[in-house]
C-alpha positions as CSV (number, residue, x, y, z in Angstrom):
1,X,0.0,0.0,0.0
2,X,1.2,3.6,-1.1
3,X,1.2,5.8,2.1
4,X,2.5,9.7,2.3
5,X,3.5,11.1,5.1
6,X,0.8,14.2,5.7
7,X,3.9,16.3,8.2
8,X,1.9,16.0,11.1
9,X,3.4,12.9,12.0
10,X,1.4,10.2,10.2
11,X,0.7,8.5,7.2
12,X,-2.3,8.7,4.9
13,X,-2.6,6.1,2.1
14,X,-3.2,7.5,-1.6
15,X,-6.8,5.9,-1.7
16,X,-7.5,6.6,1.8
17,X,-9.9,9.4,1.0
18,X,-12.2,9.2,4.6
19,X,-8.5,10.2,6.3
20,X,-7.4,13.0,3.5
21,X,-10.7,14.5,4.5
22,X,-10.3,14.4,7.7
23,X,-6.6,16.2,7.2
24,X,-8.1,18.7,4.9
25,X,-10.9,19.5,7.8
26,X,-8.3,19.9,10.1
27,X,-6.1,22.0,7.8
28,X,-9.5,24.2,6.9
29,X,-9.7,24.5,11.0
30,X,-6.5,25.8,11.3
31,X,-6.9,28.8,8.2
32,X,-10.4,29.5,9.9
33,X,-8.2,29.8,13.2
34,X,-5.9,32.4,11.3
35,X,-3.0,30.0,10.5
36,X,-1.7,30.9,7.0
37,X,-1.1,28.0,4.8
38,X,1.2,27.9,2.3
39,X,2.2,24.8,-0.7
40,X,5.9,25.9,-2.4
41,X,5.8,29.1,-1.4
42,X,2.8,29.8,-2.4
43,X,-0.6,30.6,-0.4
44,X,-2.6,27.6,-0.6
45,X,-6.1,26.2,0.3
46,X,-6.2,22.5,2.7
47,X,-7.6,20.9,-0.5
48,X,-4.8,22.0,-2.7
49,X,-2.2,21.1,0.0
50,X,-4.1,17.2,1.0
51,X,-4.3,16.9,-3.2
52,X,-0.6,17.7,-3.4
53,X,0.9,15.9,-0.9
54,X,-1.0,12.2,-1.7
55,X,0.6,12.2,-4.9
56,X,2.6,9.2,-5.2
57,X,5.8,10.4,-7.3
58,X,5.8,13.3,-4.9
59,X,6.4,13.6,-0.8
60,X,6.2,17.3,1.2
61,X,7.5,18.2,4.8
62,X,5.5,20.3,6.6
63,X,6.9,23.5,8.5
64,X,5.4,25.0,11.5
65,X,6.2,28.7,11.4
66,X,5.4,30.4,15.0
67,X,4.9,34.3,16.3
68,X,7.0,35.4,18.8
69,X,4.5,34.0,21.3
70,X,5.0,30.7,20.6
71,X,1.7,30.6,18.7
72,X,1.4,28.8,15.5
73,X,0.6,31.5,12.3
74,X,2.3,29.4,9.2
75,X,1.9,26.2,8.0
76,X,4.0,25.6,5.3
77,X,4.2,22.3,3.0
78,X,7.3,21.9,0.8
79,X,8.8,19.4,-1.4
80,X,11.1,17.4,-0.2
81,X,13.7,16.7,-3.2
82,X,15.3,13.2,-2.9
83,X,18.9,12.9,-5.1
């Protein structure tokens, strides 16, 4: 079974859609909350970023950019480039 690794430290399988939109919930959530998310730079939606990242030729990390509080105010999802 193909499984990506969705950042937040587990794995979600490419057909697995009840769990992607569970993820993409959560990811909607967070932008509701005023987290800014963010796919290669780029300002992104939680579909975009679940649809992305469950491609099998491709595999993104996930950065948690904070405020100076501590709080979190970026999500970031990049490609990881494998030589």
């Amino acid at each position: 079974m193909n499984r990506k690794h969705t950042g937040e430290n587990h794995y979600i399988a490419a057909g697995d859609l009840k769990s992607q939109k569970v993820w993409e919930k959560r990811l909607g959530t967070m932008k509701r909350q005023g987290v800014s998310l963010y796919l290669e730079g780029r300002p992104s939606t939680p579909g975009e970023i679940v649809k992305a990242c469950v491609k099998e030729e491709s595999s993104y990390m996930a950065d948690f950019v904070l405020d100076e509080k501590g709080l979190l105010k970026e999500l970031r999802y990049d490609k990881v480039k494998c030589e």
